[in-house]
N, C-alpha and C positions, 0 to 999 in steps of 0.2 A: 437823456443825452449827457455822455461826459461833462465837466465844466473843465475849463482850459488847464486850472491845477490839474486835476485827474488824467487830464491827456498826459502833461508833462512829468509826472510820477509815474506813467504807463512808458514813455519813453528813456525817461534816467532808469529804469530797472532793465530795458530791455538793453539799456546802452552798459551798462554793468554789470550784466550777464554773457554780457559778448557772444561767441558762437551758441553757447548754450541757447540761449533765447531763441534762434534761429537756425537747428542743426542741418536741416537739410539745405540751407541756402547757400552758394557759393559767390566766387566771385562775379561771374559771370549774371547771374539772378540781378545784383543791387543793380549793375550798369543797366541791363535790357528796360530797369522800371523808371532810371534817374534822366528828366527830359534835358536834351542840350541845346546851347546857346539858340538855337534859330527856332526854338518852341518858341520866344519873344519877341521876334521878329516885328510882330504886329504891334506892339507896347508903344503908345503915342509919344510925343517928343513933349520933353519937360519931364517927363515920369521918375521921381528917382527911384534911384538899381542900387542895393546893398551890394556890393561884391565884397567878400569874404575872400582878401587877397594873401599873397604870399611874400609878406612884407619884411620877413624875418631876414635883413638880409646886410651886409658892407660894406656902404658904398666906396670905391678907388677914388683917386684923384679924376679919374677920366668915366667915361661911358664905359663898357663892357670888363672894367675890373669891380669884380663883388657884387654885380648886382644883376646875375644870371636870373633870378627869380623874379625881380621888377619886369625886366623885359619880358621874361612869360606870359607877364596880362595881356601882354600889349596889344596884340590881336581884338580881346575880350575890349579892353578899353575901347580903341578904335571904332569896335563893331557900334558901343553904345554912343561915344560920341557922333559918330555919323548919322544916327537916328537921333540924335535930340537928348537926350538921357540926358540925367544928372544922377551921376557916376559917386556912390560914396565906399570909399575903397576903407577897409577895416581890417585889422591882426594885431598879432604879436610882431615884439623882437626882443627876445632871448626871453632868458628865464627869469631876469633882475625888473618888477616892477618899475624901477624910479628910469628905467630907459628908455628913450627918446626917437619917435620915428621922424625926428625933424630932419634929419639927413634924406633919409630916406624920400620924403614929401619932394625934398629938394631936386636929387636924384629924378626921381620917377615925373618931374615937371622937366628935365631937361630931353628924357629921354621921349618922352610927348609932344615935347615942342608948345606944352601950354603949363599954363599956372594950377598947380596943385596946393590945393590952401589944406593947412593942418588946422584943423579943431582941437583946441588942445582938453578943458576940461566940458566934455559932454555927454559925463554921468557921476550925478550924487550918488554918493554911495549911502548920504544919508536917508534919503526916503527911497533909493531903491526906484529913481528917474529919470528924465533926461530933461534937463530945464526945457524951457519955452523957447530959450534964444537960439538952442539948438536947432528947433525946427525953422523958426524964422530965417535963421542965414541959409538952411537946403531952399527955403520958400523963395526965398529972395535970387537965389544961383541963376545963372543964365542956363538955356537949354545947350546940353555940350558941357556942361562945365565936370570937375574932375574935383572931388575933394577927399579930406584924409582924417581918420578919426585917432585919433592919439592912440596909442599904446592900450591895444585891451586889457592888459595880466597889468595895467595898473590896479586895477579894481580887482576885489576878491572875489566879486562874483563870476570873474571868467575863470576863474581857478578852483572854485568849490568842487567841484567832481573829482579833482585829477587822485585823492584819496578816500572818497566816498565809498561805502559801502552801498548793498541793496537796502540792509535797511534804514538807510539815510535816506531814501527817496522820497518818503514824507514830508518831512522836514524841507528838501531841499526844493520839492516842486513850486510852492508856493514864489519866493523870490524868485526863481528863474522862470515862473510862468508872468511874471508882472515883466523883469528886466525883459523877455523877446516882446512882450504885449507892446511895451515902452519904443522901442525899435518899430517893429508897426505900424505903432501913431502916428510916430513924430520923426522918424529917419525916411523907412520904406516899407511896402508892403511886396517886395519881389528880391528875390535873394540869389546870386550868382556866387557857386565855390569854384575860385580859380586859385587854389592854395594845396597843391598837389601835398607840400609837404607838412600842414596844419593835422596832422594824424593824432592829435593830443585831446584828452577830454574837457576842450574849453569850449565856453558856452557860444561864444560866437560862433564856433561850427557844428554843433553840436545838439544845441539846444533852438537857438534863434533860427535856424529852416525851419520849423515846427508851426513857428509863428505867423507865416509867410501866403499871402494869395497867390504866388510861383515859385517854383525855383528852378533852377539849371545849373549844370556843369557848362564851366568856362572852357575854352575851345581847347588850353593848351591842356588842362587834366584830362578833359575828352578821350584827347588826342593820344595824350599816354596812358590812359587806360582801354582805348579801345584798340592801338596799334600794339607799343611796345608789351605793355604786362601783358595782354592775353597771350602775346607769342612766349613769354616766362611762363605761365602755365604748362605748356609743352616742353621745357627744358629738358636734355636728355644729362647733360654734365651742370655738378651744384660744387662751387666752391663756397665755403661757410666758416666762416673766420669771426672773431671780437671775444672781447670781454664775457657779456651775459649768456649764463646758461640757458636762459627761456629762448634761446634761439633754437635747441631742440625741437621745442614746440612746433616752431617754424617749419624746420626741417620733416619734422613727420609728417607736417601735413601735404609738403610737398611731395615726398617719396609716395604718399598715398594716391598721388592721382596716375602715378602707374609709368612716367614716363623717363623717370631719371635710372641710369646705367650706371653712372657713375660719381662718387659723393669723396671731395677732398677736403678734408676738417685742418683746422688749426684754432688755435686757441682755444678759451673756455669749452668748447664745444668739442674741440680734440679729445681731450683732454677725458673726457665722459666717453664717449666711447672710445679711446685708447685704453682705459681701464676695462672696458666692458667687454673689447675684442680678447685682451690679455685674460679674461675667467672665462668666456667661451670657448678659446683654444686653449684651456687649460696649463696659461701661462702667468706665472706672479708678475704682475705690473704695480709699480707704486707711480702715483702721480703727486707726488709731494708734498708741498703744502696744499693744494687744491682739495686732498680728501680729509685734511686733518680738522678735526672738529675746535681748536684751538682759535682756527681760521675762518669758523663759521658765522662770522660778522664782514666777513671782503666779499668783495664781488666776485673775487674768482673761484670762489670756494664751491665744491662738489657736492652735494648733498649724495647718502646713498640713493635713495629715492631716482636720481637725475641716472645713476649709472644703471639701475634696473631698469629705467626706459629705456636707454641705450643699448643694454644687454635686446631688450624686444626687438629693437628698433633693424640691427642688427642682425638676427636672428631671423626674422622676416625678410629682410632684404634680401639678404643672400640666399634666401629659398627662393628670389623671383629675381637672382639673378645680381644682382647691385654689388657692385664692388665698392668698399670704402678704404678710401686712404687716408691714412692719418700720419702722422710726423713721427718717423723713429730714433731721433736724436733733437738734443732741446738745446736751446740756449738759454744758461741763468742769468742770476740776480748780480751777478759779478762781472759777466760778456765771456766768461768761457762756457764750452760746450761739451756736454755728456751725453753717450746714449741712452745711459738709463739714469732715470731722475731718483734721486734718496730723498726721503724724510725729512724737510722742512726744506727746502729746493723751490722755487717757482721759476717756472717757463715764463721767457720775455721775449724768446722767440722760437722758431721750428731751426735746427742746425743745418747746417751744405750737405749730409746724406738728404736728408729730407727733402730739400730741393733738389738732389738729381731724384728722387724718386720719383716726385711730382714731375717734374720734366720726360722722365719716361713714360709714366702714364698718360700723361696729357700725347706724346706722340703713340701712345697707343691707341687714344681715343681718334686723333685725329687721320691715324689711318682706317679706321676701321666706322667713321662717321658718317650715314645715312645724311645725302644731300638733302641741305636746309636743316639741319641740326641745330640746337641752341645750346648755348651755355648761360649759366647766370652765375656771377660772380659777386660776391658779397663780405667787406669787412678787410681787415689786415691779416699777416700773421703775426706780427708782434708788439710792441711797444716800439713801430715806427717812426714815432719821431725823434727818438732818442738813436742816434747814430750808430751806436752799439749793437743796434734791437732793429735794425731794418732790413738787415741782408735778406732774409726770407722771403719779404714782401718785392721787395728792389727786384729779385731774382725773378721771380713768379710773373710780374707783369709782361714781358716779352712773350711770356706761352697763352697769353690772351691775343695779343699780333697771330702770334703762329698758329692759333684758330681760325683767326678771321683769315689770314689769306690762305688757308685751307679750306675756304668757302663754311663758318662755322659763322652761325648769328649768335655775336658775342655781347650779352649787356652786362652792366655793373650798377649793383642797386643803391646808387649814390655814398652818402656818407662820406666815411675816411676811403671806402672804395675807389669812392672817385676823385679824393685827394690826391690817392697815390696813383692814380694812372697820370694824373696831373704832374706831379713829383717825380716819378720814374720813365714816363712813356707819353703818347700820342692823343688826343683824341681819337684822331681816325685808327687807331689799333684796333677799338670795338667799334659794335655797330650802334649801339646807343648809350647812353650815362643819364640812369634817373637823376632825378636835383633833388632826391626824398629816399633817404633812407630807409627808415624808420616806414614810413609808409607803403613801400613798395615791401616789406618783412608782412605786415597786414594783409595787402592785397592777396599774396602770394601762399602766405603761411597758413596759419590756422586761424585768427580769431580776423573778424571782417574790419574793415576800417572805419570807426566809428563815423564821419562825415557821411560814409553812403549811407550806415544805417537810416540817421536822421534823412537824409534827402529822400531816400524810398519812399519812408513814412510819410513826409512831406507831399508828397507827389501824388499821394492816394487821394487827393484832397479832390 
């Protein structure tokens, strides 16, 4: 029989193989094996519950500014307070180690109406522990009680994967199969993920299910993975905006389940296939500094590679129908706007052609859109915070409204997404706003979101 190392070297390869390790599984597969909150139901009162929360977050002066993600447990908390539980809530906030979820503790006690104690140092990083006095103060909690474990990404060990190769799996099982054993012992032996947006390869979500006598999804991931994402699997219209080109990835994997009609790019992502539509209509397109190899250290930068999938991508589509809009006028580096980009040039946003084109398209969809239709909208079109660089996006958000009250089920997959509908428009313009960017590009895209992998696994137990 494996020993716990071997399991957990079996699972950091499968977790850094991503799709590959698992080609035929979709999204669909991880949710139907991952059990929810009320598989615990029976869990007696005292028991502590690791919840692997969604901590990352800034708290306002008041309740409901910045800490949209605290109140998401709140359900999940609630449910285990009223059964007895002692609740040890655990994550990140942000990317800087030395940061502090003591606001947050603070926060998340006002909005419970009870005391949420931060723990602040409980784990050596020298032996690779969690002292004694850790366990004694969960030992000692009352039943109901709610506590907070410091900053995970203080410790390197929650961060070892995020540039880990397969064959660092080795090497890395050993520590990360002590550090979940350590949790186990002496935190808990039942693990709850209510961290929709913890899409990162850190050990707490990641690794520490593995270790677990239960796990379940929290009511609110559940919830938007079994309501809103599945209805984003059927999306007929994709708008696909940002910076990073591996958002193709994303996008192919979507076009491949057969439902999308219509696909409106901007940015990085434009940009790749505006070059690739320009050599299959047999038209010279420069996309400017994006293809120049000079450039090949920026993030906006084009590989050829990226434009021959797009050339596929492209090329396929339009065989099964898919019409792609991309941006026929740019806005540079300067705030004036060209239709066609020259040689060392970079797009900082899509120009006002661009937008009445989009705006016709979009009323072409929405005449001609099969009741209960979906759209998903994802990312910006430019460098919108920069007042120069926002018209595009400013412009676009009202044809998200002029979906929805065309009766179109309109979501936006969090991020800067849903900064700027915040910024330019409504809530109620759509019909929902993930709180998880990044995560819902996983769910949707090609490669699965690491958290389910781990909990499947977990689950077989």
């Amino acid at each position: 029989m494996p020993t716990t190392t071997e399991k957990t070297q079996q699972l950091i390869t499968t977790l850094l193989a991503g799709r590959e390790a698992n080609p035929s599984l979709e999204l669909v597969d991880y949710l139907n094996a991952i059990p929810r909150l009320d598989s615990l139901a029976s869990i007696p009162s005292g028991t502590p519950v690791l919840i692997r929360g969604d901590v990352d977050a800034k708290p306002g002066a008041t309740i409901g500014e910045g800490d949209i993600r605290l109140r998401s447990m709140v359900d999940t908390l609630k449910y285990g307070i009223e059964r007895g539980w002692k609740q040890i809530i655990f994550g990140h906030i942000g990317r800087e180690p030395e940061k502090s979820l003591n606001k947050v503790a603070a926060r998340l006690s006002e909005i419970l109406g009870q005391p949420v104690e931060l723990i602040t140092d409980w784990f050596d990083a020298t032996t690779n522990s969690i002292p004694d006095a850790v366990k004694a103060k969960i030992d000692a909690a009352k039943p109901g009680s709610v506590l907070m474990l410091e900053n995970t990404r203080r410790y390197d060990i929650e961060r070892v994967l995020w540039k880990a190769k397969p064959a660092d799996a080795a090497k890395l099982a050993e520590p990360l199969a002590k550090f979940s054993n350590e949790l186990a012992a002496k935190v808990a032996k039942v693990y709850i993920n209510e961290a929709l947006s913890a899409g990162s390869l850190d050990a707490s979500s990641t690794i520490v299910p593995a270790a677990m006598d239960q796990v379940a999804l929290g009511k609110y991931v559940a919830g938007e993975f079994d309501g809103p994402m599945r209805k984003c699997l059927k999306t007929q219209l994709v708008v696909f905006s940002g910076l990073k080109i591996d958002k193709l990835d994303d996008l192919e994997a979507m076009i491949g389940r057969g439902t999308i009609r219509k696909v409106f790019a901007a940015g990085s992502l434009a940009m790749a296939l505006r070059k690739a539509i320009g050599e299959i209509d047999g038209k010279e397109v420069c996309i400017g500094a994006a293809e120049e190899a000079s450039h090949s250290d920026k993030p906006y930068y084009i590989p050829r590679d990226r434009v021959e999938q797009a050339k596929k991508m492209v090329t396929d589509g339009r065989a099964k129908g898919i019409e792609f809009i991309v941006p026929c006028d740019s806005v540079i580096e300067d705030g004036s706007t060209v239709d066609a980009l020259k040689p060392g040039m970079q797009q900082f946003d899509i120009g006002p052609k661009s937008s009445k084109l989009f705006e016709e398209k979009i009323g072409e969809f929405v005449a001609s859109a099969p009741k209960g239709a979906v759209a998903f909208h994802n990312g910006v079109f430019g460098m919108f915070e920069d007042a120069r660089f926002e018209a595009g996006t400013k412009n676009f958000i009202p044809q998200l409204k002029r979906m929805k009250d065309a009766g179109v089920e309109v979501y936006i997959g969090g991020g800067e997404g849903g900064t700027s509908l915040e910024r330019y428009g409504k809530p109620d313009w759509v019909t929902h706003t993930f709180t998880a960017g990044g995560t819902v590009l996983n769910a949707l895209g090609r490669e699965p979101v690491p958290y389910l992998v781990t909990l499947r696994e977990a689950a077989k137990k």
